[in-house]
TIVEX-640689 format. One record per residue (C-alpha): residue in three letters; x, y, z. Coordinates in steps of 0.25 Angstrom, whole numbers, padded with zeros to 4 digits, always signed. Each point is the difference from the previous one (the first is absolute). Example, Ala and Ser with C-alpha at 12.3 -4.5 7.8 and 13.67 -1.06 7.14 Angstrom:
<pts>
ala+0049-0018+0031 ser+0006+0014-0002 
</pts>
This chain:
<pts>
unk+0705+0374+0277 unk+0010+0011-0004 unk-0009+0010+0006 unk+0001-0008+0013 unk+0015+0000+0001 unk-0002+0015-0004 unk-0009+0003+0010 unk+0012-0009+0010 unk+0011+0008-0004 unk-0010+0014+0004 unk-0003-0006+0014 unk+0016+0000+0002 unk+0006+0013-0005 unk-0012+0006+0009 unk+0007-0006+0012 unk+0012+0010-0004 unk-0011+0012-0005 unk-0013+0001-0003 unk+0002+0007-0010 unk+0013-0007-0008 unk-0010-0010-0010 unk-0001+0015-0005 unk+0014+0000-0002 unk+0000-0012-0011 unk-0013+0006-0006 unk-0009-0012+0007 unk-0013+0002+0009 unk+0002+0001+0016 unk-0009-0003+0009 unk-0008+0009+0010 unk+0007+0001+0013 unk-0003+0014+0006 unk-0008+0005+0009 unk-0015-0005+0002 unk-0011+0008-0002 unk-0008-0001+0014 unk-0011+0005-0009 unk-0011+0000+0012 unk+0009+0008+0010 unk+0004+0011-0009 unk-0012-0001-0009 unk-0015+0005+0000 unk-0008-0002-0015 unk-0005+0011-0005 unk-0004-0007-0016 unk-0002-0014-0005 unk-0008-0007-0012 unk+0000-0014+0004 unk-0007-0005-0014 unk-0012-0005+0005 unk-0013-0001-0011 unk+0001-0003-0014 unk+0004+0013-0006 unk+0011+0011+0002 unk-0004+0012+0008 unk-0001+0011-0008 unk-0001+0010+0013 unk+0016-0006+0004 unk+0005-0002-0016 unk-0001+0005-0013 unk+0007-0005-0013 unk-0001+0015-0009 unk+0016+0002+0006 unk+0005-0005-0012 unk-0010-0006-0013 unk+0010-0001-0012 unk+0011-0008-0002 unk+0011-0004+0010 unk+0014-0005-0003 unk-0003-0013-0007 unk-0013-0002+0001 unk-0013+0009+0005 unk-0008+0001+0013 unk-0014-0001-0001 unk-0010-0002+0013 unk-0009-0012-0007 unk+0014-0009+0005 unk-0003+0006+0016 unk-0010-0012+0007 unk-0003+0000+0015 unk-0004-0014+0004 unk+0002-0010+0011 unk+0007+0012+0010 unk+0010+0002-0011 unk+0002+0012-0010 unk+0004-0006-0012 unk+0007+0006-0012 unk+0001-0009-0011 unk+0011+0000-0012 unk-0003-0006-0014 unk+0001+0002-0015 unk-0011+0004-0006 unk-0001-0001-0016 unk-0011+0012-0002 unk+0002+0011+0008 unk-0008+0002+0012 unk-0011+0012-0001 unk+0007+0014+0006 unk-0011+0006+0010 unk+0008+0013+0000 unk+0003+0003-0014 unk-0011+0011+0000 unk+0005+0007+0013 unk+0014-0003-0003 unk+0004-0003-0015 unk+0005+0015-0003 unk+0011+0000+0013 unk+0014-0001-0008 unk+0004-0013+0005 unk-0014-0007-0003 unk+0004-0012-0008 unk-0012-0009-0004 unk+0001-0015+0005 unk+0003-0010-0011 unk+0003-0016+0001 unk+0008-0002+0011 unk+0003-0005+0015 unk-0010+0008+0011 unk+0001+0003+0013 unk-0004+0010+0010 unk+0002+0009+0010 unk-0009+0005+0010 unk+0002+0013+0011 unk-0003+0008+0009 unk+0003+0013-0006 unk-0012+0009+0003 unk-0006-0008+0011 unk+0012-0004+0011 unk+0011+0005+0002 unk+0010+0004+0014 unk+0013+0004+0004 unk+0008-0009+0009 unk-0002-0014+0007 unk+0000-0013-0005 unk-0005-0007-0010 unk-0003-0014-0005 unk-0006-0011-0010 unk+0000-0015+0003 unk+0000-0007-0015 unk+0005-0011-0011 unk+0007+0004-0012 unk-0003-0003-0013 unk+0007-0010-0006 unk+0007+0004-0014 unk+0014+0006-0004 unk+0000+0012-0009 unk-0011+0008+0010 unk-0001+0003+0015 unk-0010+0005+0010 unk+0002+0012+0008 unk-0004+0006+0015 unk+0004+0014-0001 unk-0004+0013+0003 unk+0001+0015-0007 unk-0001+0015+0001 unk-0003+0010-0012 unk+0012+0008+0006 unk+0009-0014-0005 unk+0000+0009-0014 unk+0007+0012+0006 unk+0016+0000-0005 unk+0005+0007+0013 unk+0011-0011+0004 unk-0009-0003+0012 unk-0009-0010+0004 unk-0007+0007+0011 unk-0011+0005-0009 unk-0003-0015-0007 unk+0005-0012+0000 unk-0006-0012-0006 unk+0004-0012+0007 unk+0000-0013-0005 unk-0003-0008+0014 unk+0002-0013-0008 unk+0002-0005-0014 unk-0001-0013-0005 unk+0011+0000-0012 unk+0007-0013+0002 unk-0008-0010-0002 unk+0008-0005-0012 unk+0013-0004+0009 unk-0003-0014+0007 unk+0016-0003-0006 unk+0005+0011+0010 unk-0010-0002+0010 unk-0005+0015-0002 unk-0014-0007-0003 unk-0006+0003+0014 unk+0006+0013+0002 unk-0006+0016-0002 unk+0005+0013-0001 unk-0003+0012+0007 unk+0006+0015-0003 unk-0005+0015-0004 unk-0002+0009-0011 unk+0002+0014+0000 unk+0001+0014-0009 unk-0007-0007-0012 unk+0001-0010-0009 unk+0011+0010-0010 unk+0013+0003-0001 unk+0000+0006+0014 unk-0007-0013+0008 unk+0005-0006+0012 unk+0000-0012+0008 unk+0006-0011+0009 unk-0003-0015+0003 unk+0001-0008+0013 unk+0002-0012-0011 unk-0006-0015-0001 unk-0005-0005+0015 unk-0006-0014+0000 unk-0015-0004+0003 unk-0006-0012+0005 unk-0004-0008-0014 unk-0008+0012-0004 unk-0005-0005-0011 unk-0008-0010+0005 unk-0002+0006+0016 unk-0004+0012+0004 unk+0011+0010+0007 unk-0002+0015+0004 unk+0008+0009-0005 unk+0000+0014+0008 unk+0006+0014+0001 unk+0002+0006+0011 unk+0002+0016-0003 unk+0004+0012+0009 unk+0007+0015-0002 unk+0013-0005+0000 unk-0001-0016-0009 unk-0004-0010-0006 unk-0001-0015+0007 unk-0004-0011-0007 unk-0007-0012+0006 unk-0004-0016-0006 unk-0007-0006+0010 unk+0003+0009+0011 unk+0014-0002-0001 unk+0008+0012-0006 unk+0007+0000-0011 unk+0008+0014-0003 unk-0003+0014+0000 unk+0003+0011-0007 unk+0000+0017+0001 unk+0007+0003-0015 unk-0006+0014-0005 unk-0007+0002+0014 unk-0013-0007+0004 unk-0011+0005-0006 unk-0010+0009+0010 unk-0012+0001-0007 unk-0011-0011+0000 unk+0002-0010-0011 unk-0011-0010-0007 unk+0000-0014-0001 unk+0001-0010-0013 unk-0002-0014-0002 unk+0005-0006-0014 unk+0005-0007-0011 unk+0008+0004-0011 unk+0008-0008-0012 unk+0011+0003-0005 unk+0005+0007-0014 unk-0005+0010-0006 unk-0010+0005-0011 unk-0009-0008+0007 unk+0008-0011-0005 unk+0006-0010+0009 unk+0015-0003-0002 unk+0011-0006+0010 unk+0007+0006+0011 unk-0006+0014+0002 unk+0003+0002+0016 unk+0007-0013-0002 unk-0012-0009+0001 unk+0004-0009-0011 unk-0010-0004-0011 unk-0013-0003+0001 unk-0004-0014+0005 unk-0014-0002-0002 unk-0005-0003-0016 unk-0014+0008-0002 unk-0012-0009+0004 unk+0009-0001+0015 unk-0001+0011+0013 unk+0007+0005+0011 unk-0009+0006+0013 unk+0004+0008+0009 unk-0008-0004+0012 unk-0001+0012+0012 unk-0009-0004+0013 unk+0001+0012+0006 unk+0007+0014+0000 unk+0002+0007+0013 unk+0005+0014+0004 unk+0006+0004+0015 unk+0003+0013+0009 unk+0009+0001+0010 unk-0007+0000+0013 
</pts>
């Protein structure tokens, strides 16, 4: 009920600005430009998830085969079935078996999987990759505090400490981090924003903040980016939502990711890291992330 009268009070300081919900640290709603994806658009790339397993041609899961913040990634949580990619989050007593160990134990940051929550995550590095245009995944959100999904994209050139973005820039076109806040009516929201110059002391970023989706954990929304030399625009459901520029726009072909992460550390899981809140599912539960298609355009 409080997250109705939230969403109420949103629908009115919007009459005065779009963007003044931003202003008291609440979700606004998109209200920008539309898309007009078929006039402006050709497709050049798409998975739509048909068949019964992922297509190793499109997507690999060797990016990253260790730990990951509060829990691990590992590709035995990736299903394809139905239409829908699915990556599954869920506690698991005995750690799952590590294909890559052989290939990978020896790297620095190699930490062997233990008892924990998995996830995972799924790219396209190696296999897809382009500079410009839009792009767009139509999906549900999982549905726990204290992890989120992701739809985002990134460029080797993301680690270069240069104080511009123009070589790399990962950019988060959506993250689920509020499904904890049904009190403040945040609960249907996601946030978009970029990364740049590492992940150290000398990283940089910038945010559109929390925009609002239309009951995304239970229907399906599209989230999408449009990308070209001079910004950043944001899109949920065809509708924009900000844009951004900060650092410069990235010029050189960036990859695409789909995943799921939990929050902490360690491989633990612990409260309020990205400001997700705890974790809501008790071990024996899951959370999907459920994808029906992943789509990328060029400019016509």
């Amino acid at each position: 009920m409080f997250a109705k009268l939230i969403r109420a009070i949103v629908s009115i300081l919007m009459i005065f600005s779009p963007t003044l919900p931003h202003v008291f640290d609440l979700p606004a709603i998109p209200s920008g430009q539309d898309l007009n994806l078929d006039e402006r658009f050709e497709l050049t790339w798409s998975d739509e998830f048909d068949g019964d397993e992922l297509d190793r041609s499109v997507w690999q899961t060797e990016w990253w085969v260790t730990m990951r913040k509060g829990g691990y990634w590992h590709e035995d949580m990736v299903d394809v079935k139905d239409g829908n990619l699915i990556i599954t989050t869920a506690y698991f007593d005995d750690p799952l078996e590590n294909y890559y160990e052989e290939q990978w134990g020896d790297q620095i940051d190699f930490e062997e999987y233990g008892p924990g929550w998995y996830s995972a995550c799924i790219t396209t590095n190696g296999t897809f990759e382009q500079t410009y245009g839009y792009y767009e995944c139509r999906c549900i959100l999982p549905k726990s505090a204290g992890m989120w999904s992701a739809f985002w994209m990134m460029n080797e050139g993301v680690y270069n400490v240069d104080g511009s973005g123009k070589d790399g820039t990962e950019v988060d076109i959506f993250e689920s981090m509020y499904y904890k806040d049904e009190i403040w009516g945040y609960g249907d929201a996601v946030i978009s924003g970029i990364h740049y110059d590492g992940y150290g002391e000398g990283h940089n970023g910038d945010s559109i903040d929390k925009w609002y989706a239309n009951n995304p954990y239970e229907e399906f929304n599209t989230y999408g980016l449009e990308w070209n030399e001079n910004e950043y625009i944001f899109y949920i459901n065809g509708v924009e939502t900000g844009r951004l520029s900060t650092g410069g726009v990235s010029q050189n072909p960036e990859y695409l990711l789909l995943s799921c992460e939990v929050a902490g550390e360690n491989g633990v899981a612990y409260a309020d890291r990205h400001g997700v809140g705890p974790m809501s599912m008790e071990p024996g539960e899951t959370a999907e992330f459920i994808v029906d298609y992943v789509r990328v355009y060029q400019y016509k």
